[in-house]
ROBA-432025 format. One line per field, with one value per residue: x, y, z of N, C-alpha, C, O in turn; residue in three letters; chain; residue number from 1. Coordinates in Angstrom, 2 decimals. Example, Ala and Ser with C-alpha at 12.3 -4.5 7.8 and 13.67 -1.06 7.14 Angstrom:
2
n_c1 = 13.19	12.85;
n_c2 = -5.69	-2.25;
n_c3 = 7.80	7.08;
ca_c1 = 12.30	13.67;
ca_c2 = -4.50	-1.06;
ca_c3 = 7.80	7.14;
c_c1 = 13.20	12.90;
c_c2 = -3.30	0.03;
c_c3 = 7.80	7.87;
o_c1 = 14.24	13.41;
o_c2 = -3.32	1.14;
o_c3 = 8.46	8.04;
rest = ALA	SER;
kette = A	A;
nr = 1	2;
% end
This chain:
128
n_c1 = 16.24	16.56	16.09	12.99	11.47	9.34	6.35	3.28	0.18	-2.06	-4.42	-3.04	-0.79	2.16	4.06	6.89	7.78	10.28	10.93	11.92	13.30	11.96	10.96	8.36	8.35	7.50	8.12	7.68	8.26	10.83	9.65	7.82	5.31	2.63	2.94	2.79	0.31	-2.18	-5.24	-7.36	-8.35	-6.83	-4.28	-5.41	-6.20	-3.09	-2.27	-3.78	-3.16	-0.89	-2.48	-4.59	-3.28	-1.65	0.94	1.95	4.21	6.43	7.55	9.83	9.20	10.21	8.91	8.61	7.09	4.83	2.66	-0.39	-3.52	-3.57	-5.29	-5.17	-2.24	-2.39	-3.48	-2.24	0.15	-0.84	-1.72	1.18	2.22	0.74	1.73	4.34	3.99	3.22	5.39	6.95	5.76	3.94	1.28	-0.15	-1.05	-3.99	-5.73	-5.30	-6.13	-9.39	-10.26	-9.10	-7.27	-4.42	-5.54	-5.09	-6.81	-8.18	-9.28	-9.08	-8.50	-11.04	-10.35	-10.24	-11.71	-11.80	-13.38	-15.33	-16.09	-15.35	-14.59	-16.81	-18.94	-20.43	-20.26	-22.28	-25.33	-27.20	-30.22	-31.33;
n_c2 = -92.26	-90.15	-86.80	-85.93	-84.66	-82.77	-81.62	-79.48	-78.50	-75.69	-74.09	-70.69	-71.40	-72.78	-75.20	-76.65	-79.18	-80.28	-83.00	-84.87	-87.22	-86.22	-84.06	-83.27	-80.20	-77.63	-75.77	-72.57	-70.50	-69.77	-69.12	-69.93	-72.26	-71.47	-69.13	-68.34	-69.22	-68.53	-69.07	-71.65	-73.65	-73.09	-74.52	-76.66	-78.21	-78.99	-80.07	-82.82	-84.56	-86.15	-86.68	-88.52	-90.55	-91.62	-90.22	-87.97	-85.47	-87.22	-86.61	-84.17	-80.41	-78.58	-75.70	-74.34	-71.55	-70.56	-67.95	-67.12	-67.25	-67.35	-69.96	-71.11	-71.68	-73.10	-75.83	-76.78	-77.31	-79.25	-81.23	-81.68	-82.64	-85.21	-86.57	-87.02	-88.80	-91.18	-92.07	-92.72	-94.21	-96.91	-97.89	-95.94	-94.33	-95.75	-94.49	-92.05	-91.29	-91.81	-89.49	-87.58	-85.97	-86.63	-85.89	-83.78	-80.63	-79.14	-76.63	-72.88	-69.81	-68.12	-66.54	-63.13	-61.58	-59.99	-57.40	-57.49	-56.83	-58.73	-61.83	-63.15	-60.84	-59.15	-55.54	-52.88	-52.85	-50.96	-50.61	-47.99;
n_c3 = 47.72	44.93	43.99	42.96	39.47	38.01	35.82	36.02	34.44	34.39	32.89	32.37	34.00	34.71	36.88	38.21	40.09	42.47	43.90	46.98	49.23	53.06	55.72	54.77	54.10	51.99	49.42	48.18	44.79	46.47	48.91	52.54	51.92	53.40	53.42	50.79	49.18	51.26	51.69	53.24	51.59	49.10	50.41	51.26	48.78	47.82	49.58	48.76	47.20	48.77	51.50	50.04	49.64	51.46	52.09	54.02	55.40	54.01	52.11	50.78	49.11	46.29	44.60	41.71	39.86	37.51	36.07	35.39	37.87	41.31	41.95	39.56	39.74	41.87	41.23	39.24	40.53	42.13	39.98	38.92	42.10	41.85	39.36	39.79	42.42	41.05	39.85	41.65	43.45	41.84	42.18	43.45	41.64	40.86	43.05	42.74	40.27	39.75	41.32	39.65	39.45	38.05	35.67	32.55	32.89	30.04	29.55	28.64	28.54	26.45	22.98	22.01	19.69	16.35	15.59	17.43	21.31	23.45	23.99	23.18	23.56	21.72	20.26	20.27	18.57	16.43	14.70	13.40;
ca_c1 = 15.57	16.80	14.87	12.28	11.22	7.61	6.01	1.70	-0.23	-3.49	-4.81	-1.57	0.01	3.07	4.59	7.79	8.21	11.36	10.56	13.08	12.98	12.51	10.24	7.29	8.52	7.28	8.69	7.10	9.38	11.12	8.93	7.31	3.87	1.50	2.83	2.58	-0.89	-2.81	-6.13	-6.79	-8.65	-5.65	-3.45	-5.94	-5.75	-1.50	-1.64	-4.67	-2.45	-0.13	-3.38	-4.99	-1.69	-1.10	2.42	1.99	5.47	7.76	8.70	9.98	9.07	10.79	8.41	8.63	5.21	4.82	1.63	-1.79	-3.80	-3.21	-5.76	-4.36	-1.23	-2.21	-4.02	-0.53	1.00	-1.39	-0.91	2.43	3.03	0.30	2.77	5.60	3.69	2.71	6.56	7.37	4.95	2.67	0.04	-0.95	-2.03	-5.14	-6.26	-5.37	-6.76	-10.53	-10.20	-8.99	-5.55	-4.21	-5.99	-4.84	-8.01	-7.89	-10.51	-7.94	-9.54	-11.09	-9.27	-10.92	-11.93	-11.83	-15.26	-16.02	-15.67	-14.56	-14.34	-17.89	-19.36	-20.47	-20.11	-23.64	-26.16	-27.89	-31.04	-31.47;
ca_c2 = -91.74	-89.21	-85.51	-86.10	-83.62	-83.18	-80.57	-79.46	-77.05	-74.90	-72.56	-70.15	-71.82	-74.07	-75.83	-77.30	-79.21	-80.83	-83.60	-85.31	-87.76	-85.24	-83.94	-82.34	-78.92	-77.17	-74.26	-72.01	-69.62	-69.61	-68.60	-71.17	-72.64	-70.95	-67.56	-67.67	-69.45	-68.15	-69.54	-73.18	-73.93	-73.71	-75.05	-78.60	-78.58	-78.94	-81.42	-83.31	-86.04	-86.84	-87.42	-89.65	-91.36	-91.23	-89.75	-86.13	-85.26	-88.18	-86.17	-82.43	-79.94	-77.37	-75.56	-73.42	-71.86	-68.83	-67.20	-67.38	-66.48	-68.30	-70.99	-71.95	-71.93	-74.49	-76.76	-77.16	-78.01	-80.40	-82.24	-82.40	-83.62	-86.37	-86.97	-87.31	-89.88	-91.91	-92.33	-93.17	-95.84	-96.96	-98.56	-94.29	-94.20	-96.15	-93.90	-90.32	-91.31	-91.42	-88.28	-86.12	-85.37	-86.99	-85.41	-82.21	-79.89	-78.33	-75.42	-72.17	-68.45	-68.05	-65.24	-61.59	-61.58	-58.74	-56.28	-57.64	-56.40	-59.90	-63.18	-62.93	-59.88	-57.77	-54.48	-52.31	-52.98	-49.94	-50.91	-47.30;
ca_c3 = 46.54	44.47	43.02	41.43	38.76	37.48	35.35	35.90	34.09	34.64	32.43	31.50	34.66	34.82	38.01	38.37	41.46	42.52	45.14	47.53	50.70	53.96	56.61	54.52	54.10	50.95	49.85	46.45	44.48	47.72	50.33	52.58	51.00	54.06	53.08	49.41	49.24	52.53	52.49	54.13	50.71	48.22	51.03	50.80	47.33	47.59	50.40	48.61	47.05	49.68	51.67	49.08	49.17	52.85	52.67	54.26	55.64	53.88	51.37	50.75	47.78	46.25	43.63	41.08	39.49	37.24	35.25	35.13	39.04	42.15	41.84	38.52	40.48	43.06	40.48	38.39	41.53	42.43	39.13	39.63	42.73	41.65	38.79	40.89	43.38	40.75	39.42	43.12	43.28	40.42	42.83	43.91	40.38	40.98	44.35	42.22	38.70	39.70	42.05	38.28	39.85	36.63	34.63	32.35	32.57	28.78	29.39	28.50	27.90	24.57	22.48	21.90	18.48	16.11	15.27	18.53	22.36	23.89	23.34	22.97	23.49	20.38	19.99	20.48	17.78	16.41	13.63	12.94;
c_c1 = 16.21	15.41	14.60	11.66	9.91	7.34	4.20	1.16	-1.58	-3.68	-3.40	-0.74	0.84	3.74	5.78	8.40	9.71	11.26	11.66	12.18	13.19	11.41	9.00	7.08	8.33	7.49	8.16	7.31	10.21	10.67	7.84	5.63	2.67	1.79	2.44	1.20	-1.70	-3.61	-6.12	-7.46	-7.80	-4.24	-3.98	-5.86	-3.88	-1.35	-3.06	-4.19	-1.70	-1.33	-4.12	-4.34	-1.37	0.58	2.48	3.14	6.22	8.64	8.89	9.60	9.71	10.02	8.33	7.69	5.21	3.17	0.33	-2.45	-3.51	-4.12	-5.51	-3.24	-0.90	-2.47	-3.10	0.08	0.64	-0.91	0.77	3.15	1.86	1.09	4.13	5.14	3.52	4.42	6.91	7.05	3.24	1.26	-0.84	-1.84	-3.72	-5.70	-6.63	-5.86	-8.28	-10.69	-9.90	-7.90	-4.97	-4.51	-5.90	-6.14	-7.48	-8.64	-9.06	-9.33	-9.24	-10.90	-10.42	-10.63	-12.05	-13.11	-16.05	-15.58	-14.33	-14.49	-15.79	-19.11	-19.43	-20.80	-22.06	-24.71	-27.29	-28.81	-30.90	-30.87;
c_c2 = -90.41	-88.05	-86.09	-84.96	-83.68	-81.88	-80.39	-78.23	-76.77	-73.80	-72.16	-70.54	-72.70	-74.16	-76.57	-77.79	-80.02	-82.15	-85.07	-86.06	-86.21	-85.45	-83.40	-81.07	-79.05	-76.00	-73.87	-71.02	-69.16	-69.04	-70.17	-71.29	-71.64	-69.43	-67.13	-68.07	-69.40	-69.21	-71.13	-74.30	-74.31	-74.42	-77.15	-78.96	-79.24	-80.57	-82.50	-84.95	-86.71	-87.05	-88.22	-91.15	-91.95	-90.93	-88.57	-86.79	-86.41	-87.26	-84.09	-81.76	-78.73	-76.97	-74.67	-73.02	-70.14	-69.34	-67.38	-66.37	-67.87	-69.73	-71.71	-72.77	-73.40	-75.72	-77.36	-77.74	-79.15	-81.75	-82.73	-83.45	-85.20	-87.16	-88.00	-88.32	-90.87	-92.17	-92.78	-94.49	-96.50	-97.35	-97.39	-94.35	-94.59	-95.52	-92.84	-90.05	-91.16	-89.75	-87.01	-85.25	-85.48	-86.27	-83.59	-81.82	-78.76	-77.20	-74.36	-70.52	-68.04	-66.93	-64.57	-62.29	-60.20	-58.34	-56.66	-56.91	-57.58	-61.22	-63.47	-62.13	-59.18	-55.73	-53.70	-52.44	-51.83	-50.08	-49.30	-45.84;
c_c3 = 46.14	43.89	41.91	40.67	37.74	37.01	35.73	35.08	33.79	33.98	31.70	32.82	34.79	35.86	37.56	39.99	41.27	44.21	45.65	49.26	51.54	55.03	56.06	54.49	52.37	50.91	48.00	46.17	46.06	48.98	51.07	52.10	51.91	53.54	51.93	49.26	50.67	52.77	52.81	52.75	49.75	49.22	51.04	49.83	46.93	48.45	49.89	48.09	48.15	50.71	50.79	49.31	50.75	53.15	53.19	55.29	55.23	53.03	51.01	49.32	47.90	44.79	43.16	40.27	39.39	35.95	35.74	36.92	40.13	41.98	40.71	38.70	41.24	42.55	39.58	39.42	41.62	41.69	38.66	40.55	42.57	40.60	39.11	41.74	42.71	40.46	40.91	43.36	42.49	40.80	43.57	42.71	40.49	41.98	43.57	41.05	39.28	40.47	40.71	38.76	38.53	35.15	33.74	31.89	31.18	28.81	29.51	28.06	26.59	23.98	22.08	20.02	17.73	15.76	16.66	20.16	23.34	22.87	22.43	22.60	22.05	20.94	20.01	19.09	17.63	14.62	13.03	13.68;
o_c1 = 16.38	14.26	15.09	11.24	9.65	7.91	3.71	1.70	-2.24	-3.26	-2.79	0.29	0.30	4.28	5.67	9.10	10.18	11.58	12.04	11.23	13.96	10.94	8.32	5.98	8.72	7.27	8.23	6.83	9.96	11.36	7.32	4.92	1.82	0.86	1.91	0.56	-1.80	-3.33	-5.10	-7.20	-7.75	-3.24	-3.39	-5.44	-3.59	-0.75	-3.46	-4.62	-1.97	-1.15	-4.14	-4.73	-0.67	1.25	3.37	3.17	6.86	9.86	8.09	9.67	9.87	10.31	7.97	7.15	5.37	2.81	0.25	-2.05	-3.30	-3.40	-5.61	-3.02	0.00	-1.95	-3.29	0.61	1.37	-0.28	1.26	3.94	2.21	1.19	4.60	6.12	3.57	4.72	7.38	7.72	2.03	0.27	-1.91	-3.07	-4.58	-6.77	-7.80	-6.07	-8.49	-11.39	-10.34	-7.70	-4.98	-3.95	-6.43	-6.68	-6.65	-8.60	-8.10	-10.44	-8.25	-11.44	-11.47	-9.82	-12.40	-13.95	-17.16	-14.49	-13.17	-14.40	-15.83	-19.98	-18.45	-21.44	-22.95	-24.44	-28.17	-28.25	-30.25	-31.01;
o_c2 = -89.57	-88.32	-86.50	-84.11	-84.54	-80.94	-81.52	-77.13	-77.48	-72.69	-72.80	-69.86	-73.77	-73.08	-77.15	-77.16	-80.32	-81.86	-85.98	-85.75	-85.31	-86.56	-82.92	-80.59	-79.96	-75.17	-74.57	-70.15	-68.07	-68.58	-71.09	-70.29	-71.07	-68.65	-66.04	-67.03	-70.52	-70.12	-71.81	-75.50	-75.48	-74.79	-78.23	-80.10	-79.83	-81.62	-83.11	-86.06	-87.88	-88.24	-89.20	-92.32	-92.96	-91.30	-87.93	-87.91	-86.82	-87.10	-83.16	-82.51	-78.00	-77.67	-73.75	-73.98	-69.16	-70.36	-68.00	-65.24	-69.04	-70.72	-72.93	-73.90	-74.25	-76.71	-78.52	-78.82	-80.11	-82.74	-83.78	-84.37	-86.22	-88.37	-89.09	-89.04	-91.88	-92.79	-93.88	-95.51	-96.44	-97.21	-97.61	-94.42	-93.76	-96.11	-92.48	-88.90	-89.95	-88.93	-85.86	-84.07	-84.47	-86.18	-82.55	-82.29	-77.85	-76.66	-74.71	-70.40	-67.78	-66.03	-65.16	-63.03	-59.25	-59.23	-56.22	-56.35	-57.41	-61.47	-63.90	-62.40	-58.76	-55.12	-54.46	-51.38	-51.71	-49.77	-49.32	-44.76;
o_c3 = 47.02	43.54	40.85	41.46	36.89	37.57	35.69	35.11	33.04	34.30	30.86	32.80	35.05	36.10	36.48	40.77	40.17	45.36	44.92	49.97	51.21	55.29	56.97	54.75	51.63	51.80	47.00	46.90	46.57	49.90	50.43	51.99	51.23	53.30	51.73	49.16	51.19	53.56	52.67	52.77	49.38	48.60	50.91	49.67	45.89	48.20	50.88	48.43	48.39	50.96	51.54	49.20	50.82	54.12	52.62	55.80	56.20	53.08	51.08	48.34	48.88	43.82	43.88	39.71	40.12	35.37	36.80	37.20	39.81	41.88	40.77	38.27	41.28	43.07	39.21	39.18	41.33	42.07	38.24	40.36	43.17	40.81	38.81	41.98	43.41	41.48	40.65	43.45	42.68	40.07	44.15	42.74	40.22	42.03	43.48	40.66	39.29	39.87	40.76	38.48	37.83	34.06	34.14	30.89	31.28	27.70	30.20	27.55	25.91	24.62	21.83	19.46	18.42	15.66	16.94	20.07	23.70	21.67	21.28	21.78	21.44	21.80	19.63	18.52	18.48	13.57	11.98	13.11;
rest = UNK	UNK	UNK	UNK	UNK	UNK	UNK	UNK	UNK	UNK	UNK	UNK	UNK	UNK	UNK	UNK	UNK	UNK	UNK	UNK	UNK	UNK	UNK	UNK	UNK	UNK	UNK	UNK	UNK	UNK	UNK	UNK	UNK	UNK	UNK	UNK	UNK	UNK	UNK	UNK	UNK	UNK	UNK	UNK	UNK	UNK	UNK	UNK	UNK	UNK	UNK	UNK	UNK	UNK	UNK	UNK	UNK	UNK	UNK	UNK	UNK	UNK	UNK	UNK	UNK	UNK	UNK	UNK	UNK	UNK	UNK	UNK	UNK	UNK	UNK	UNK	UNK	UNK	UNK	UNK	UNK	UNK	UNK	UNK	UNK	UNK	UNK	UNK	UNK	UNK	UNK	UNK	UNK	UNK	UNK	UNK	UNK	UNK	UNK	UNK	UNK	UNK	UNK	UNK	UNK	UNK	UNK	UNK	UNK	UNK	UNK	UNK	UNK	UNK	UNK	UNK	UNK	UNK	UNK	UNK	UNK	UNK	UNK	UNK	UNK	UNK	UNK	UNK;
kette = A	A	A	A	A	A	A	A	A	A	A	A	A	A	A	A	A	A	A	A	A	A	A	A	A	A	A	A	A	A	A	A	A	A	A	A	A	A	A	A	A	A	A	A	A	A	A	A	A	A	A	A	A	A	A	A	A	A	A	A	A	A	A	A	A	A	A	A	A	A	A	A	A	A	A	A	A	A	A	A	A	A	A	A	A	A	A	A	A	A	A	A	A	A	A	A	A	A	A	A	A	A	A	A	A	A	A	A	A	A	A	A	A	A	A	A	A	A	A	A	A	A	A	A	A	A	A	A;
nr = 1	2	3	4	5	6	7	8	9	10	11	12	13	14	15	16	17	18	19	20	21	22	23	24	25	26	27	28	29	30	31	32	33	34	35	36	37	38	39	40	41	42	43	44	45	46	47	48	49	50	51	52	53	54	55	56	57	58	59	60	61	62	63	64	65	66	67	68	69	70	71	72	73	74	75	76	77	78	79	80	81	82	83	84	85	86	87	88	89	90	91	92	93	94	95	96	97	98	99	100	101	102	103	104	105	106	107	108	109	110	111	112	113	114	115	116	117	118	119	120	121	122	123	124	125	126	127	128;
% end
């Protein structure tokens, strides 16, 4: 099998993995995956497809993943490498589609408005 190349995106986050036959090494903007995402929470979220799937260690990642905050981060990945599994073998699809791997979450933060404080927020209201 040759690199495969998959895009995900969360929020203002975009992922680019690059995924290849190997031993299950993941590596993100070059550091390995436990260092750049610590806790054991966004670390299940990454390996959540390849369990689904049952491939944990067949294949290797090399991922690239800029903006937004880390949990945006890991959630782009995710849909990625669910991307990428399904192009591998089309019969994952049916395991990772009800689970909402598949699925691009559209919720994005709603823009500051003007005469106002936030997105929402008004400004102090004074009757008299």
């Amino acid at each position: 099998m040759d690199t495969i190349h998959k895009i995900g995106r969360r929020k203002k986050s975009v992922a680019r993995i690059y995924m290849s036959d190997g031993n299950g090494t993941v590596t993100v903007n070059g550091k390995d995956v436990k260092e750049y995402f610590t806790t054991a929470q966004l670390l299940y979220k990454i390996n959540q497809a390849f369990a689904l799937t049952n491939t944990e260690g067949v294949y290797d990642l090399k991922v690239n993943v800029y903006g937004g905050g880390i949990t945006g981060q890991v959630e782009a990945i995710r849909m990625a490498i669910a991307r990428a599994l399904c192009e591998v073998n089309e019969e994952h699809r049916a395991v990772l589609k009800p689970e909402g791997l598949l699925t691009r979450d559209p919720r994005m933060v709603e823009r500051k408005k003007f005469g106002q404080k936030k997105a929402r927020k008004k400004f102090q209201f004074s009757k008299r």
